[in-house]
C-alpha positions, 0 to 999 in steps of 0.5 A, spaced: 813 675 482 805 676 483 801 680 487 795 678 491 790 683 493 784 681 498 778 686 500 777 682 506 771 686 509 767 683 502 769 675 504 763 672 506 767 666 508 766 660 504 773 657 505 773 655 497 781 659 497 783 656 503 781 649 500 786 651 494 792 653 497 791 652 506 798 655 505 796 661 502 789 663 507 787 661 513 779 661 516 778 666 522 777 663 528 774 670 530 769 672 524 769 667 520 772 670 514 778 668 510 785 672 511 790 672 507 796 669 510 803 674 511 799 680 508 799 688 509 792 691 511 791 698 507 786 701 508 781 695 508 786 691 502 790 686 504 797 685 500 803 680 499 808 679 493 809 672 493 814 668 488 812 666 481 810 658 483 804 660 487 801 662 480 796 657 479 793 657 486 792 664 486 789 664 479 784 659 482 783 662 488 781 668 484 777 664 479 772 659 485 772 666 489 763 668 489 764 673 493 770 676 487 775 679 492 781 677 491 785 680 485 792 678 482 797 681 478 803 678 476 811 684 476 816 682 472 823 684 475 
């Protein structure tokens, strides 16, 4: 299981996440920024757990992110 985790105040809305995974993030209609699709907002983190087959979509997404807000770990059961 992995756990994305995106600051989403910081986003500068360049859409290079939602470019490699649409499913994952979407661009706000209302500011712009990217949203983590399905996740949980905590004290301005978003967070979901996701399934192992989104690995390397996530890894991009962090790796193409200028703005260095979005963070994964990966949860053995």
């Amino acid at each position: 299981m992995i756990q994305i985790t995106q600051q989403r105040a910081k986003c500068i809305g360049c859409n290079a996440c939602v470019e490699i995974a649409d499913y994952r993030w979407r661009i706000s209609r209302k500011d712009g920024k990217c949203t983590l699709v399905g996740a949980l907002e905590k004290r301005g983190f978003y967070t979901i757990n996701v399934e192992d087959g989104e690995e390397d979509d996530v890894k991009a997404a962090t790796l193409v992110c200028p703005a260095r807000i979005i963070q994964w770990k990966n949860y053995k059961d």
